[in-house]
N, CA, C and O atoms as a GROMACS GRO file, in nm:
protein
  460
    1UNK      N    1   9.295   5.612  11.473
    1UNK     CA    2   9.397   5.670  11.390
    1UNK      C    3   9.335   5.735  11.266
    1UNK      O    4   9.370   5.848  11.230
    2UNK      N    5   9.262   5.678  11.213
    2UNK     CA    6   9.196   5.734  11.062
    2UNK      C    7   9.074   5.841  11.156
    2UNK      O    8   9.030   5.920  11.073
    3UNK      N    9   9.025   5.860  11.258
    3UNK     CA   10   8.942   5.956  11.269
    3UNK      C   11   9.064   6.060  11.314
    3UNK      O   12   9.042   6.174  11.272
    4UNK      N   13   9.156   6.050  11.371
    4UNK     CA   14   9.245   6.147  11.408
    4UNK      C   15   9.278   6.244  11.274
    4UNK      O   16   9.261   6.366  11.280
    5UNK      N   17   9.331   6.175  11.150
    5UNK     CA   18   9.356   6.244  11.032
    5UNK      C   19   9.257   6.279  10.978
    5UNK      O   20   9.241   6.398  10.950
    6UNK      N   21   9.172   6.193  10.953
    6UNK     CA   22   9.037   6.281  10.883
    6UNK      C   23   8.965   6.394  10.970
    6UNK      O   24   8.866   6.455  10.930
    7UNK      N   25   9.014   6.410  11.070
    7UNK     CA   26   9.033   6.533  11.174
    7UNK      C   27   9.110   6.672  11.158
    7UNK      O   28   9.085   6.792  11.170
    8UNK      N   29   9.224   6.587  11.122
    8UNK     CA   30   9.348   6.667  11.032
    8UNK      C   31   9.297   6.752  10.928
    8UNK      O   32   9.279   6.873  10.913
    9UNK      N   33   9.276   6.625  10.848
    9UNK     CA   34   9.258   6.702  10.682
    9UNK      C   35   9.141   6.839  10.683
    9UNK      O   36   9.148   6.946  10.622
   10UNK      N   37   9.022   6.782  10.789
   10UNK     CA   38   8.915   6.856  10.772
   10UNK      C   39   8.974   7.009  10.818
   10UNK      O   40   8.937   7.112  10.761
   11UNK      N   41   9.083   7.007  10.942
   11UNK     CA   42   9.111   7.150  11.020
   11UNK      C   43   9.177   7.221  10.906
   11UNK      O   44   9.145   7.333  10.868
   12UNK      N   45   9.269   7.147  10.855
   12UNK     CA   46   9.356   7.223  10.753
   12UNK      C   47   9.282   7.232  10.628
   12UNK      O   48   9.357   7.272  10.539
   13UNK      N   49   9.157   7.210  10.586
   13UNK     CA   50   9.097   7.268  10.462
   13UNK      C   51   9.029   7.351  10.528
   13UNK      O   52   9.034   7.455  10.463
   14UNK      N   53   8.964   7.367  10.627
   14UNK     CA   54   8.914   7.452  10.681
   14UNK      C   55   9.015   7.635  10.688
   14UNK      O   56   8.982   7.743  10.639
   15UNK      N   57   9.126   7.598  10.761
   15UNK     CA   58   9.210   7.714  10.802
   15UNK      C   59   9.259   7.789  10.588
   15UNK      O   60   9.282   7.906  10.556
   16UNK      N   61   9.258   7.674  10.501
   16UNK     CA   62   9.333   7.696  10.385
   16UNK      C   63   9.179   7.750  10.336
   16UNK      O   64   9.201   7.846  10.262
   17UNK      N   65   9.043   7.729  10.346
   17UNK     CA   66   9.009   7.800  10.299
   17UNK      C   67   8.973   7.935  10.340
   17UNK      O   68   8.942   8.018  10.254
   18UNK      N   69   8.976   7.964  10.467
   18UNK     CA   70   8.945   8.075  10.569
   18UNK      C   71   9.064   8.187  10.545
   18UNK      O   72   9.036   8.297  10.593
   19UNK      N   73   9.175   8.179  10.488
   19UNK     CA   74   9.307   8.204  10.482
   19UNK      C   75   9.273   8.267  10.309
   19UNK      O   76   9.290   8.387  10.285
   20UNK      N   77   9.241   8.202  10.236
   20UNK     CA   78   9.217   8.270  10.111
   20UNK      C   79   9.092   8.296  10.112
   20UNK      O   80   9.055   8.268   9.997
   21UNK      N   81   9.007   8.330  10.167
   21UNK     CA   82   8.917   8.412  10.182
   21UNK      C   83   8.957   8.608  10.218
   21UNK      O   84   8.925   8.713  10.163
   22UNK      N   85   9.035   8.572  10.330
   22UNK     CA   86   9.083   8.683  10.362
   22UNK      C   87   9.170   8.738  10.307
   22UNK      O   88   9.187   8.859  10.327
   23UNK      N   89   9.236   8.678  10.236
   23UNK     CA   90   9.348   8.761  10.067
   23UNK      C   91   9.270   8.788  10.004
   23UNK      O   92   9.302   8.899   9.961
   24UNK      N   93   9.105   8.738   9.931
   24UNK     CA   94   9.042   8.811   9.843
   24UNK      C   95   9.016   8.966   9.880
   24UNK      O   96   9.042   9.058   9.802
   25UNK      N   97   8.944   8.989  10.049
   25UNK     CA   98   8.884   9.094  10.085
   25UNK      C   99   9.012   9.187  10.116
   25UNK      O  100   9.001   9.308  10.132
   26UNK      N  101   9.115   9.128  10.120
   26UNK     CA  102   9.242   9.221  10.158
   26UNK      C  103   9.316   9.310  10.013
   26UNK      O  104   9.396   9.404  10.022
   27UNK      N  105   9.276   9.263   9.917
   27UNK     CA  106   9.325   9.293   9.773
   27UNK      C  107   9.163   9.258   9.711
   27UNK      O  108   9.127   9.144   9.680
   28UNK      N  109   9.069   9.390   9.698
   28UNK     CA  110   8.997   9.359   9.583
   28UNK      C  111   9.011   9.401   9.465
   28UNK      O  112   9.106   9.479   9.457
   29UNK      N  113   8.942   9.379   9.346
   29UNK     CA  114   8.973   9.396   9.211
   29UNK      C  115   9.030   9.568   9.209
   29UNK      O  116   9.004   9.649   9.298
   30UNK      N  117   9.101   9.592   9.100
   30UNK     CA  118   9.114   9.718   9.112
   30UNK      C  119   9.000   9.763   8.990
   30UNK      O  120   8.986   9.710   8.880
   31UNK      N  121   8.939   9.855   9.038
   31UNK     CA  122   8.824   9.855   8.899
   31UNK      C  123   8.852  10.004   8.867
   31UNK      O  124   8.885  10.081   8.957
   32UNK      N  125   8.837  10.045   8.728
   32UNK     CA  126   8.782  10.180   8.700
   32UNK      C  127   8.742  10.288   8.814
   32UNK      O  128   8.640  10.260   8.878
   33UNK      N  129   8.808  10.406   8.848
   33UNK     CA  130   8.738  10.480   8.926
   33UNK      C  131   8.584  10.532   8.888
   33UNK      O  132   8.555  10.556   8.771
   34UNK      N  133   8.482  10.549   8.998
   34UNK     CA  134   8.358  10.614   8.970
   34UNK      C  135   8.307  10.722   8.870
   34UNK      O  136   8.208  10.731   8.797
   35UNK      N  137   8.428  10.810   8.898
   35UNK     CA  138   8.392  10.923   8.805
   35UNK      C  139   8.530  10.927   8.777
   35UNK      O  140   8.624  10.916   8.857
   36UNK      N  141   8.534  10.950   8.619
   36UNK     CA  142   8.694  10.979   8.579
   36UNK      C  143   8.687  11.141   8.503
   36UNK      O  144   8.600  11.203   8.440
   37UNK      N  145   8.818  11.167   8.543
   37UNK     CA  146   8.859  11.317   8.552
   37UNK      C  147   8.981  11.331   8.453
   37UNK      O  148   9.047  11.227   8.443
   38UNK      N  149   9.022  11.434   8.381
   38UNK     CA  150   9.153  11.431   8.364
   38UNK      C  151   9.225  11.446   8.399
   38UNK      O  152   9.312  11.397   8.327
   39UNK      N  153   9.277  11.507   8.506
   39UNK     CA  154   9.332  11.503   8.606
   39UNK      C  155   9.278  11.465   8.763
   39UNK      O  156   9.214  11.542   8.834
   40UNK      N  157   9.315  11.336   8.797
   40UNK     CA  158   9.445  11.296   8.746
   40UNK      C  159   9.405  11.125   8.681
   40UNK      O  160   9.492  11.047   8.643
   41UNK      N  161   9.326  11.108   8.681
   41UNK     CA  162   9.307  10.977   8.607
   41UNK      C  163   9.336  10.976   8.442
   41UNK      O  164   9.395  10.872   8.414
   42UNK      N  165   9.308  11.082   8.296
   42UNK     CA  166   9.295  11.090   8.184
   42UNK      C  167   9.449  11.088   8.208
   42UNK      O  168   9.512  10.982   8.208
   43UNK      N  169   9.536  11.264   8.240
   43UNK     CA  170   9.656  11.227   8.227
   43UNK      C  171   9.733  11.132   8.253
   43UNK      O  172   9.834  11.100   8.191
   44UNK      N  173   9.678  11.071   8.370
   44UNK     CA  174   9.811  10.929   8.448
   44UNK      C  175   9.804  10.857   8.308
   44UNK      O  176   9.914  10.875   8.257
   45UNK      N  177   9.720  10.780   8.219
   45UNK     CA  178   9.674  10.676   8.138
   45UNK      C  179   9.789  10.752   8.050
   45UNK      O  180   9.901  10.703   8.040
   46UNK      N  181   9.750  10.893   7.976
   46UNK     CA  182   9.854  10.977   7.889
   46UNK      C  183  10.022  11.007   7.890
   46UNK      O  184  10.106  11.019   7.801
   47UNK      N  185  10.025  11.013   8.017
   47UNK     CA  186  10.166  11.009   8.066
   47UNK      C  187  10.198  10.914   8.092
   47UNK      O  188  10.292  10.947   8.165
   48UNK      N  189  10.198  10.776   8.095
   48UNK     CA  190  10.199  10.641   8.117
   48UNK      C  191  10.257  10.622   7.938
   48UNK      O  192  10.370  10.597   7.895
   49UNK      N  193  10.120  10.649   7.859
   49UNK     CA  194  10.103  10.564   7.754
   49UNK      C  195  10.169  10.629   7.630
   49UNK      O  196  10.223  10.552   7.551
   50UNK      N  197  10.172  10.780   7.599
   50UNK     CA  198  10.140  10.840   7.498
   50UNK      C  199  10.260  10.967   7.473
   50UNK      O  200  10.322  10.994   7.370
   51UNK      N  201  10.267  11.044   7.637
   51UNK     CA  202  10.365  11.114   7.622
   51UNK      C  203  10.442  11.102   7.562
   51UNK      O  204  10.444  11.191   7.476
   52UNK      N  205  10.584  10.975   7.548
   52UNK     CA  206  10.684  10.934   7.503
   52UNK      C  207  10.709  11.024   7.322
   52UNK      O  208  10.805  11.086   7.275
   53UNK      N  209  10.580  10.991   7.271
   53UNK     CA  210  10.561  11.005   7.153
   53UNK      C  211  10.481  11.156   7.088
   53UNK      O  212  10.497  11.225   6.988
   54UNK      N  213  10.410  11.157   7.180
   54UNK     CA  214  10.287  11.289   7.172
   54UNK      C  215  10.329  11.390   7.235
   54UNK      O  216  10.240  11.475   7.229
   55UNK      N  217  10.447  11.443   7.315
   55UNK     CA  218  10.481  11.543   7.387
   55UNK      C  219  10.476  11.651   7.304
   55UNK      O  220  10.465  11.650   7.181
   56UNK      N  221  10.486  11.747   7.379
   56UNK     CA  222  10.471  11.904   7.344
   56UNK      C  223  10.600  11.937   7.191
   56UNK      O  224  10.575  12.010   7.095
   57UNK      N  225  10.699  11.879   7.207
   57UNK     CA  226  10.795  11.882   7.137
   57UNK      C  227  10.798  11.818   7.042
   57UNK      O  228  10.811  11.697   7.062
   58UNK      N  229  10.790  11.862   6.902
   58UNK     CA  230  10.827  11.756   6.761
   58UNK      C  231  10.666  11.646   6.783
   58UNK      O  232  10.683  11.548   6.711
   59UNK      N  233  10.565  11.638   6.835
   59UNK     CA  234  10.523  11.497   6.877
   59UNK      C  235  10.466  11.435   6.724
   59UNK      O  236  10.429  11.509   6.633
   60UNK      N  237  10.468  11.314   6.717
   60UNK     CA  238  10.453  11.221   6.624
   60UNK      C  239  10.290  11.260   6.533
   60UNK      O  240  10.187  11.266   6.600
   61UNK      N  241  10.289  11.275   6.438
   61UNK     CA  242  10.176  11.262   6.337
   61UNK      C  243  10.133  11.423   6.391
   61UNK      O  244  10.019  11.461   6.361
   62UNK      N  245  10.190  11.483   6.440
   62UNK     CA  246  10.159  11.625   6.454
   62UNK      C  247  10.058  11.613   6.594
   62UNK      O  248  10.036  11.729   6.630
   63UNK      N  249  10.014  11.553   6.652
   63UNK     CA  250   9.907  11.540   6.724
   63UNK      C  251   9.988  11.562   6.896
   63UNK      O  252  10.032  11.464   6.957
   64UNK      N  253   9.994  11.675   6.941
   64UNK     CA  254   9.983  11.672   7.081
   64UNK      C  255   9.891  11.616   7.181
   64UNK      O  256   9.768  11.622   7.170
   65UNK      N  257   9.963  11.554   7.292
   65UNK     CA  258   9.854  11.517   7.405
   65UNK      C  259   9.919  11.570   7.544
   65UNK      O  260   9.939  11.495   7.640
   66UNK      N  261   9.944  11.683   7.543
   66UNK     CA  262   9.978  11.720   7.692
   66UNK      C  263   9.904  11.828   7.752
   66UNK      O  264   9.963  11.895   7.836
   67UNK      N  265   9.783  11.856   7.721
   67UNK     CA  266   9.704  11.956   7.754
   67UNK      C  267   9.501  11.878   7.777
   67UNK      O  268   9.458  11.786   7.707
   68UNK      N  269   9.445  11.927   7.854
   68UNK     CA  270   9.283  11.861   7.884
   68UNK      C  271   9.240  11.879   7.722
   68UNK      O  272   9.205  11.782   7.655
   69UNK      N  273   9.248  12.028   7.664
   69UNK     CA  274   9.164  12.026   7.550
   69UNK      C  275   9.201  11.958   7.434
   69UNK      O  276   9.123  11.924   7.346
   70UNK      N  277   9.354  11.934   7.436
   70UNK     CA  278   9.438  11.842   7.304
   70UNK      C  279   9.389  11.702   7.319
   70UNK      O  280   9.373  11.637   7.215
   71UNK      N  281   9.356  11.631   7.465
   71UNK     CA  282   9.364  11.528   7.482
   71UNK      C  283   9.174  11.483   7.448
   71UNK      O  284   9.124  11.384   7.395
   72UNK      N  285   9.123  11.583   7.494
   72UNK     CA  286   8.972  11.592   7.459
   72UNK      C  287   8.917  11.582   7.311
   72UNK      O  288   8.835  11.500   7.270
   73UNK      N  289   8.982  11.689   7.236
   73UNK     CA  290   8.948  11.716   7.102
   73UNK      C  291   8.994  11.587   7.021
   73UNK      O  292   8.924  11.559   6.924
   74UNK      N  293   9.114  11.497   7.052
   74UNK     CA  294   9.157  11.430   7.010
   74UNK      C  295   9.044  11.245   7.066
   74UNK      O  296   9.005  11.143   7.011
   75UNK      N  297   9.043  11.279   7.139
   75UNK     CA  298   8.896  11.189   7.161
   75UNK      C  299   8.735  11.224   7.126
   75UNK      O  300   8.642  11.145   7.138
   76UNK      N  301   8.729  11.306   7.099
   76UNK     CA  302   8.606  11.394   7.069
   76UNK      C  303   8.580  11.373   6.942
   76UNK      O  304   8.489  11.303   6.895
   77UNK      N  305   8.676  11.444   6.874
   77UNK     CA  306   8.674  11.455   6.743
   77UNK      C  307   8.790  11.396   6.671
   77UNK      O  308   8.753  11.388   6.554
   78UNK      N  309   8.875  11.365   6.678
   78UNK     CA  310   8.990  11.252   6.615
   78UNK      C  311   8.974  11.086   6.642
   78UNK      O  312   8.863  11.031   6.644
   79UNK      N  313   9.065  11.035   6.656
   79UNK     CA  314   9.004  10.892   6.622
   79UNK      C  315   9.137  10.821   6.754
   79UNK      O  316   9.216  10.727   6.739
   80UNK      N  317   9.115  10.910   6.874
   80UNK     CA  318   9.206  10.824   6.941
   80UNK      C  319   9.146  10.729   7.038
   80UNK      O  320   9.215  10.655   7.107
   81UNK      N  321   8.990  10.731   7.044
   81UNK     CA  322   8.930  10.616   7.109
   81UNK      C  323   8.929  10.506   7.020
   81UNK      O  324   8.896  10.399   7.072
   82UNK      N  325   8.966  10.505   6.862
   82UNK     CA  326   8.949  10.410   6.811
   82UNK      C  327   9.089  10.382   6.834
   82UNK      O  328   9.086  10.317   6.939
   83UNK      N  329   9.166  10.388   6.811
   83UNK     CA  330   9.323  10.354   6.825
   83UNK      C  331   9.378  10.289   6.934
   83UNK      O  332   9.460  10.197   6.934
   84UNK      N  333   9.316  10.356   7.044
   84UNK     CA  334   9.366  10.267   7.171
   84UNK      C  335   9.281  10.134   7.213
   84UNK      O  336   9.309  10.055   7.303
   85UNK      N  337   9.169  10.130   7.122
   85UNK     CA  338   9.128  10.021   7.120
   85UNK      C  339   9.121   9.904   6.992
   85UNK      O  340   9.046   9.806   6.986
   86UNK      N  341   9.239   9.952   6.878
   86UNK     CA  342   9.202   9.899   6.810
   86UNK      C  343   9.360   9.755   6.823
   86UNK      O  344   9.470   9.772   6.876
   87UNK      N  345   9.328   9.682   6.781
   87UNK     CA  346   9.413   9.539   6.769
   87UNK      C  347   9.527   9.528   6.676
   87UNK      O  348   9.645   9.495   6.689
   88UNK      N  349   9.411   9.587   6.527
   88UNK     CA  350   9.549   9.609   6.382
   88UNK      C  351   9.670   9.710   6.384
   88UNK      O  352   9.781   9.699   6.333
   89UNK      N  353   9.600   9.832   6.473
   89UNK     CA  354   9.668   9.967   6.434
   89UNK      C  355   9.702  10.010   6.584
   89UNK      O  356   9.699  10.132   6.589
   90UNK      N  357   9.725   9.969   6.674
   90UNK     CA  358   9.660  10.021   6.828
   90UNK      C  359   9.775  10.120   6.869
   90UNK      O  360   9.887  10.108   6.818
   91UNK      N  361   9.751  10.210   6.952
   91UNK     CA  362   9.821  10.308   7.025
   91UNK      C  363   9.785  10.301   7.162
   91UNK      O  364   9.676  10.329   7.211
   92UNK      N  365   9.937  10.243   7.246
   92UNK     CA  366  10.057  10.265   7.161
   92UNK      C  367  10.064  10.165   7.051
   92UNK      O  368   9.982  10.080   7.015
   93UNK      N  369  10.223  10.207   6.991
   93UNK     CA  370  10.218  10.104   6.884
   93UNK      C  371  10.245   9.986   6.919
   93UNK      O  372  10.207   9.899   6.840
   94UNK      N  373  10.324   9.937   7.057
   94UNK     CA  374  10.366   9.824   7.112
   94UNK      C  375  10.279   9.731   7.159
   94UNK      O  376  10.326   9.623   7.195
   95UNK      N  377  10.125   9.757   7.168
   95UNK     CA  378  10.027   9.713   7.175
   95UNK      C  379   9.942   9.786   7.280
   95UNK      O  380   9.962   9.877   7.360
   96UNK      N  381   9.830   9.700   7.242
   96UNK     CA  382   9.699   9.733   7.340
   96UNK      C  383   9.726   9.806   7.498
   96UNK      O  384   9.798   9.743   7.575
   97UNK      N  385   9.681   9.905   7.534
   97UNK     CA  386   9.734   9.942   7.684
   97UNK      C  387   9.638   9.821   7.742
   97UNK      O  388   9.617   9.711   7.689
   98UNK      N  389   9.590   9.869   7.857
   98UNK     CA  390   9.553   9.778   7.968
   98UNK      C  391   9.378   9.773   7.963
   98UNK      O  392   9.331   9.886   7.968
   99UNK      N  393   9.271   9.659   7.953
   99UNK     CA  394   9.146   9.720   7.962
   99UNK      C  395   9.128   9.774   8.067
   99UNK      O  396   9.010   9.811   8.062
  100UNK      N  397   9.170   9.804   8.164
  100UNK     CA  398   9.140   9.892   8.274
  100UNK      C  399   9.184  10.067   8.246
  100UNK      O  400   9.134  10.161   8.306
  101UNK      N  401   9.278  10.074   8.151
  101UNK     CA  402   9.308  10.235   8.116
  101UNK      C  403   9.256  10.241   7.975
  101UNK      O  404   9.295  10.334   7.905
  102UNK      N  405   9.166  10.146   7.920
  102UNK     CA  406   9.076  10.192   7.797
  102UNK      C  407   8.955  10.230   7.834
  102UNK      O  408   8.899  10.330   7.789
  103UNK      N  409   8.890  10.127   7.946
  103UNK     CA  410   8.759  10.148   8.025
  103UNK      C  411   8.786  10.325   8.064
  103UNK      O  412   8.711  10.412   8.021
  104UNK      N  413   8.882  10.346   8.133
  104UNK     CA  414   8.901  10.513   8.225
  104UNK      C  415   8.873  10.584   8.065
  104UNK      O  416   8.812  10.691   8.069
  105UNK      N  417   8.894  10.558   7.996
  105UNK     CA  418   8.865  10.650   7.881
  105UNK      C  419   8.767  10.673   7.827
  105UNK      O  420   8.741  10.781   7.774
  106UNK      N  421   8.659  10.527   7.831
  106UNK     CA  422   8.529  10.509   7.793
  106UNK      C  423   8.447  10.575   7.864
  106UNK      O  424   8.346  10.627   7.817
  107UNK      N  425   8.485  10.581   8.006
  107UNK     CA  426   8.422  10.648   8.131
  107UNK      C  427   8.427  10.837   8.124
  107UNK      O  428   8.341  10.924   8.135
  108UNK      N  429   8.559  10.839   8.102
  108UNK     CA  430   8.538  10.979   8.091
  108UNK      C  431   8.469  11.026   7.957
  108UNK      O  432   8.415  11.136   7.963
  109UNK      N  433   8.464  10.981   7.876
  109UNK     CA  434   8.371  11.034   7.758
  109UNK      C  435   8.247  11.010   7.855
  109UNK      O  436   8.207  11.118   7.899
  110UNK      N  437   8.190  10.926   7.890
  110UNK     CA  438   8.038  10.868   7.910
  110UNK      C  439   8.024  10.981   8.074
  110UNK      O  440   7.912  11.031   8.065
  111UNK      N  441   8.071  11.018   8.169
  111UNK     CA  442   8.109  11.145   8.242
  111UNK      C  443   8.121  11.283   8.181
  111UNK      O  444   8.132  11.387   8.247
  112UNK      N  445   8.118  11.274   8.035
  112UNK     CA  446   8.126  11.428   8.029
  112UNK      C  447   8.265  11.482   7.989
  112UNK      O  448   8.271  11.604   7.968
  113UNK      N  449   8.370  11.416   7.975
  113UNK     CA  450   8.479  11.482   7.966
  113UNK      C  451   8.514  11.606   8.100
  113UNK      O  452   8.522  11.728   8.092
  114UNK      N  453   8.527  11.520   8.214
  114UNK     CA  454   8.500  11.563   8.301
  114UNK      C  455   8.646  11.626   8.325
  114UNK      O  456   8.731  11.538   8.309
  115UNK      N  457   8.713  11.775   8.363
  115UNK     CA  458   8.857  11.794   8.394
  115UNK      C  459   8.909  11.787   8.520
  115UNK      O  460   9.030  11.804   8.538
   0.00000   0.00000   0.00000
């Protein structure tokens, strides 16, 4: 009787770990794409995050982001890599976006500002 269950237990840790093995390889991490582009990786993050506020129309602090070179110059030379990463002041204002759409940003600077 006790080798029958300890028979048991062993099949079913076996199948429970064989079973989440295959959910890791079925869903892996989602990471940063290889090479980031602005279209369509820079805008998705922009139109996600920023539009609301930065659109072509009236946008907030005067600063447009609906164009490659607005969104460039404004990482280039303005201070919106510091902002979306910053904690005190961050943009958006509702907080921190995601480190996975700050990384796409880090990437496309370190790519070249690639369009």
């Amino acid at each position: 009787m006790i080798n029958r269950l300890f028979a048991l237990t062993c099949t079913m840790a076996v199948v429970m770990l064989t079973s989440c093995k295959k959910e890791e390889e079925n869903n892996p991490p989602q990471n940063t794409p290889s090479e980031v582009r602005y279209d369509p990786n820079i805008k998705a993050v922009i139109n996600s995050n920023c539009i609301s506020c930065h659109g072509a129309s009236n946008p907030n602090a005067g600063l447009s982001l609906t164009t490659y070179e607005q969104v460039r110059n404004a990482t280039e030379i303005g201070n919106l890599l510091t902002r979306i990463n910053s904690s005190s002041n961050p943009m958006p204002p509702t907080g921190l976006m995601s480190q996975t759409n700050r990384e796409v940003f880090d990437n496309w600077v370190s790519d070249g500002y690639l369009e």
